[in-house]
C-alpha positions as CSV (number, residue, x, y, z in Angstrom):
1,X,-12.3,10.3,-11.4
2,X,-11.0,12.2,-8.3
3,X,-10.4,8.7,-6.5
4,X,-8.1,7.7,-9.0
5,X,-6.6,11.1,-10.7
6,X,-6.9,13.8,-8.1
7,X,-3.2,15.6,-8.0
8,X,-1.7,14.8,-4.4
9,X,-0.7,18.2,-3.6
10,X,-3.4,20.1,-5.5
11,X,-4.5,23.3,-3.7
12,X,-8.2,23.7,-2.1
13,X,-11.1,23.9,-4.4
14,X,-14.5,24.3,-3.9
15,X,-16.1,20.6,-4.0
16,X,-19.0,22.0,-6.4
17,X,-16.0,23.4,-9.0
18,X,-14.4,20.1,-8.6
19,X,-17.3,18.1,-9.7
20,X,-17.8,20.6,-12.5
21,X,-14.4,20.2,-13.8
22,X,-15.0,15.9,-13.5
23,X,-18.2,16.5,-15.4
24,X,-17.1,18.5,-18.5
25,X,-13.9,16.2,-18.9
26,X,-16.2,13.4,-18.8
27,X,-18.4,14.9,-21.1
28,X,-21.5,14.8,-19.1
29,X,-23.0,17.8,-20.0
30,X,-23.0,18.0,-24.4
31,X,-25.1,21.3,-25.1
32,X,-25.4,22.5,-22.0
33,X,-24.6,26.1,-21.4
34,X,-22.2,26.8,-18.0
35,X,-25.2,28.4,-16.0
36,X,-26.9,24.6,-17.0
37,X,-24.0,23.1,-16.0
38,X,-23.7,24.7,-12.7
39,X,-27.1,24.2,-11.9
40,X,-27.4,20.4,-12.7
41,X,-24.0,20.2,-10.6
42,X,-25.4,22.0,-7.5
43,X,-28.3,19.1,-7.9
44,X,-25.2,16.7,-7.6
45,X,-23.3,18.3,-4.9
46,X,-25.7,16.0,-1.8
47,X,-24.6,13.0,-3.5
48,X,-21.2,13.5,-4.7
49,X,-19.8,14.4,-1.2
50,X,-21.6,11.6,0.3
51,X,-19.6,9.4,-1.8
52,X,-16.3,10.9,-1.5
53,X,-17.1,11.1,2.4
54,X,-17.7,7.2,2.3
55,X,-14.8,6.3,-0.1
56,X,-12.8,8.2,2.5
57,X,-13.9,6.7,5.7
58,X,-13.7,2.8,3.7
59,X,-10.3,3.9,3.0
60,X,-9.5,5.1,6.5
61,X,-11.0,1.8,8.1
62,X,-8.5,-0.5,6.0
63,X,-5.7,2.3,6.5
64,X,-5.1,2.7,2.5
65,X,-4.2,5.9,1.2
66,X,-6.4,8.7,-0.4
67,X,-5.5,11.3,-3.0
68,X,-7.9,13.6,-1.8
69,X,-9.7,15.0,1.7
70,X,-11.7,17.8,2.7
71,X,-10.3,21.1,3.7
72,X,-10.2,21.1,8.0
73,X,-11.5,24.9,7.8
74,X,-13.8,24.6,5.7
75,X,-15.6,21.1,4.3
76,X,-16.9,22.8,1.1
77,X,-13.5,22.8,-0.2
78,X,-11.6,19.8,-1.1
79,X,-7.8,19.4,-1.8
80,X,-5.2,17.2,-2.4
81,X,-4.4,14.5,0.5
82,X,-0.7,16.0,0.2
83,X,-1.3,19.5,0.1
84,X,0.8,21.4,3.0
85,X,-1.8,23.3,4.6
86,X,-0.9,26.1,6.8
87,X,-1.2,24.8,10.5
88,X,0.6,21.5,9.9
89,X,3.4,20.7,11.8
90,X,7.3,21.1,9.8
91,X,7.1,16.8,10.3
92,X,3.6,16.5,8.6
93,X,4.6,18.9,5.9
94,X,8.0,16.9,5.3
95,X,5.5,13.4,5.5
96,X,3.3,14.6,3.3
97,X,6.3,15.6,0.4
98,X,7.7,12.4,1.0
99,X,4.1,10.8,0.2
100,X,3.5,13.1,-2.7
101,X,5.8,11.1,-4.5
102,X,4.1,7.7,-4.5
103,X,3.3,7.5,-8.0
104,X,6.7,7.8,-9.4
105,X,6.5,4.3,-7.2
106,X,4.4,3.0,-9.3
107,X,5.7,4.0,-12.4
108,X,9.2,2.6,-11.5
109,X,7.4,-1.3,-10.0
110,X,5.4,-1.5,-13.9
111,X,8.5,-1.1,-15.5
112,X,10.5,-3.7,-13.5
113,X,10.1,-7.7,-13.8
114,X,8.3,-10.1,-11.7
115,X,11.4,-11.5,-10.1
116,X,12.4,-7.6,-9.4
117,X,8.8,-7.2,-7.8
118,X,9.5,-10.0,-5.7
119,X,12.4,-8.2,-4.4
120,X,10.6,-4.5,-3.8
121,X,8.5,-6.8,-1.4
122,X,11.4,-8.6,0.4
123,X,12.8,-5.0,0.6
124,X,9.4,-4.1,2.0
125,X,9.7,-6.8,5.2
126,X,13.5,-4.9,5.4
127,X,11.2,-1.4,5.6
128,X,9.1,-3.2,8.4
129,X,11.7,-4.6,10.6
130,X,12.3,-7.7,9.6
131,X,15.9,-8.8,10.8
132,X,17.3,-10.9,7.0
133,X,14.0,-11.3,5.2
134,X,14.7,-13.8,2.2
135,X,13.2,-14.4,-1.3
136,X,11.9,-18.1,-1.9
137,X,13.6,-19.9,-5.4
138,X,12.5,-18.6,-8.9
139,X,10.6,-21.9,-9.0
140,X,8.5,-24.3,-7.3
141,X,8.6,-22.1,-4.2
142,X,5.9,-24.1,-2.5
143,X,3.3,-21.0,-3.0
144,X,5.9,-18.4,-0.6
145,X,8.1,-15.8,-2.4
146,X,9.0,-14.0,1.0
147,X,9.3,-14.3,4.4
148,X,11.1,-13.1,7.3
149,X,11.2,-12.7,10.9
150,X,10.5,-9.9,13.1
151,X,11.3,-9.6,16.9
152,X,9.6,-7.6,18.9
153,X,12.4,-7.0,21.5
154,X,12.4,-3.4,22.6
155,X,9.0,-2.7,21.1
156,X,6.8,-4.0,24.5
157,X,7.8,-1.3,26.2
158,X,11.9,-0.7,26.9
159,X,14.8,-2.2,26.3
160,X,17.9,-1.8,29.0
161,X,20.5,-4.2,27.0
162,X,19.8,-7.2,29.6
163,X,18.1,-10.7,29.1
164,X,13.9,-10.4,29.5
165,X,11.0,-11.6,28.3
166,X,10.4,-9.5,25.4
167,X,13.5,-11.3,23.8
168,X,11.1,-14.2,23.1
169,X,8.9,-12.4,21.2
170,X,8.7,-12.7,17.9
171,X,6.1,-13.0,14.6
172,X,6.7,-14.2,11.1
173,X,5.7,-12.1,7.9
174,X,5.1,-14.4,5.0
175,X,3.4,-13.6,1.4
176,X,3.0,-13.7,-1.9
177,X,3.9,-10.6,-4.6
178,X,1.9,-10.7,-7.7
179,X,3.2,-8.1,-10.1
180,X,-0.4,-7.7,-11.9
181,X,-1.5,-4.5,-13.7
182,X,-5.1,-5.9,-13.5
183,X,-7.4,-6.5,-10.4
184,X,-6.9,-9.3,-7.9
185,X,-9.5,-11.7,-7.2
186,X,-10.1,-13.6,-3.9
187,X,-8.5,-16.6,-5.5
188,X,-5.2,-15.3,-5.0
189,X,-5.7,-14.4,-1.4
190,X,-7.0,-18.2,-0.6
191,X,-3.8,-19.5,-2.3
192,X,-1.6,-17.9,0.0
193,X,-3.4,-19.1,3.3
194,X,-3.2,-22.5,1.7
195,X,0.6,-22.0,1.4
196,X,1.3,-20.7,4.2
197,X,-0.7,-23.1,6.3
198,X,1.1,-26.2,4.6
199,X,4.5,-24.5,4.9
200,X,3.5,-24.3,9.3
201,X,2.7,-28.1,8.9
202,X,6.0,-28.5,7.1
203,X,4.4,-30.0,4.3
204,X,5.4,-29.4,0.8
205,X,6.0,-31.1,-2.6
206,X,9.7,-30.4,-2.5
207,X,12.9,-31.6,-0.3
208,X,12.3,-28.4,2.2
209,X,15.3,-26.5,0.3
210,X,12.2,-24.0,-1.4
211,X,11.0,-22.5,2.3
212,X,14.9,-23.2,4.1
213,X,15.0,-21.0,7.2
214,X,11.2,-20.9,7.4
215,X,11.2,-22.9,11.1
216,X,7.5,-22.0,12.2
217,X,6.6,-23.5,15.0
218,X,2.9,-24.8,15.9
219,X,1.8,-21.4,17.8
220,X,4.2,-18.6,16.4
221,X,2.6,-15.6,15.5
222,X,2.5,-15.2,11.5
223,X,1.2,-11.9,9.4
224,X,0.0,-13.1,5.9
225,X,1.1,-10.7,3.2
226,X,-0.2,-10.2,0.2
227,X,0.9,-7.4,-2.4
228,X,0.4,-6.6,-5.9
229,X,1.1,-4.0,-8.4
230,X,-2.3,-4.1,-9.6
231,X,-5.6,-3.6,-7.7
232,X,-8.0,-5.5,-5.4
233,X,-11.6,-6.2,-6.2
234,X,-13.8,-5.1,-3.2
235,X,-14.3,-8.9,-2.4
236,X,-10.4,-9.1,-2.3
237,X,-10.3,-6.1,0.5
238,X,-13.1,-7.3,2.0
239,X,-11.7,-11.4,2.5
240,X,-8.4,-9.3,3.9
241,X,-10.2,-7.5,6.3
242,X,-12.3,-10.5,7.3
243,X,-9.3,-12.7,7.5
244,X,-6.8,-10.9,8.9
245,X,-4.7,-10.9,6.1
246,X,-2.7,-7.6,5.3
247,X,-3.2,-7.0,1.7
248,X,-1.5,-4.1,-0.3
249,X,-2.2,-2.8,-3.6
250,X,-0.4,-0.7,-5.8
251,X,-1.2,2.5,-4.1
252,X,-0.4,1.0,-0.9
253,X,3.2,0.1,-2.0
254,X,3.8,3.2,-3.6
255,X,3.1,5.0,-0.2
256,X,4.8,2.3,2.1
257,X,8.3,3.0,-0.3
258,X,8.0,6.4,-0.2
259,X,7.3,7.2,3.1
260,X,10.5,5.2,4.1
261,X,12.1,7.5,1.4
262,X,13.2,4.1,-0.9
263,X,15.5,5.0,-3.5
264,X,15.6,8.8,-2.8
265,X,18.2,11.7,-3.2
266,X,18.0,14.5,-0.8
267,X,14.0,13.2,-0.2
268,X,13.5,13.1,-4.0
269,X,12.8,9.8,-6.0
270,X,15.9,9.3,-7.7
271,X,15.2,6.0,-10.5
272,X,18.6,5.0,-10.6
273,X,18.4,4.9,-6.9
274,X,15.6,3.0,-6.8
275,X,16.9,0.5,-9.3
276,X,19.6,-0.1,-7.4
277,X,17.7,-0.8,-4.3
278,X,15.6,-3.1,-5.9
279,X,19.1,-4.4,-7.2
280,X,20.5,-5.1,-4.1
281,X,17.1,-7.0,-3.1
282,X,18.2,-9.9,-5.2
283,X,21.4,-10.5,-3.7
């Protein structure tokens, strides 16, 4: 389906070819001759870009990326989401190659272990700011693989090098990384507000070494992260939303990495690049 498959960088088509194309591979249409074919299509059309147009706008209110949007000139038209269209700017065209390559992301994060994954997502609080994010033990790590600390100094407004206000400004990241090829439940997402919750109390089942360095304090701001490799079930997006925890899925990885160019050569995903970045995560 074009949610799922739709080439990043594919050219503009017309939205009524497109669904064609979907409905012959799918084998929709068995004995039906291509004027049929067209004309059961065009009976489509209403429906099919009223669900593309919603699957779009459910994607832009959670901030997940799409593989696919409609042509600015002309809405009949649809094309890939990383297509370099002729009035964007030399930056969006460079974003959008950088983006292209998200899958390649993917790819690499299925092939490496669930320790590894753990490090792609302490590498991601390094991506976000994080001044020495940390990776919880292997085992019995109190329900936290990652955490880290992000200040806000310099971010409120300016920063002239002196002593102010905005030094005392800071917010914890802490999460979870799941490494699943499957679909994530709620279940998971209630787990980690449990963990992290206990771990603000300072209550765990260890001697404190698991969560060392993790000094919340009753009212400092904390972002609960969530990510997997795998997928979320519409409850799962919808619990994140709710809750106000920041959830990423595969696709949403794959973007985050590659728009910070992670493991690239020269703005091209380079694997042995990437292997040692997620290499140097362990350390």
């Amino acid at each position: 389906m074009v949610i799922q498959s739709h080439e990043l960088a594919r050219p503009p088509m017309l939205v009524l070819e497109l669904l064609e194309e979907i409905g012959v591979a799918e084998g929709w249409f068995p004995n039906l001759t291509p004027a049929e074919i067209a004309e059961r299509c065009a009976s489509w059309r209403v429906r099919f870009v009223a669900f593309l147009t919603k699957d779009l706008d459910d994607r832009a209110s959670d901030n997940r990326p799409a593989r696919y949007e409609f042509n600015a000139s002309d809405p009949s038209y649809i094309q890939g989401s990383c297509f370099p269209a002729p009035g964007d700017s030399p930056e969006l065209k460079q974003a959008k190659a950088l983006r292209s390559q998200h899958e390649q992301y993917a790819s690499a994060i299925r092939a490496i272990s669930w320790r590894e994954f753990e490090g792609v997502c302490r590498g991601v609080l390094s991506v976000l700011g994080c001044d020495s994010p940390k990776l919880t033990k292997e085992r019995n790590d109190q329900g936290v693989d990652f955490f880290g600390s992000l200040s806000l100094e310099g971010k409120l407004g300016r920063s002239i090098g002196l002593p102010g206000v905005d030094r005392n400004f800071r917010t914890w990241l802490v999460g979870q990384a799941k490494q699943y090829e499957g679909t994530v439940s709620t279940t998971e997402l209630r787990e980690l507000a449990g963990s992290v919750t206990l771990a603000r109390a300072g209550v765990g089942s260890d001697d404190g070494s698991a969560l060392l360095g993790l000094d919340m304090r009753v009212f400092d701001p904390v972002f609960f992260i969530f990510i997997t490799a795998g997928s979320l079930t519409a409850d799962t997006r919808l619990l994140a939303k709710r809750s106000g925890i920041i959830a990423l899925d595969g696709e949403s990885l794959g973007a985050l990495l590659a728009d910070a160019e992670v493991g690239m050569v020269d703005h091209i995903f380079d694997s042995g690049a990437f292997d040692a970045w997620v290499k140097q995560q362990l350390r």
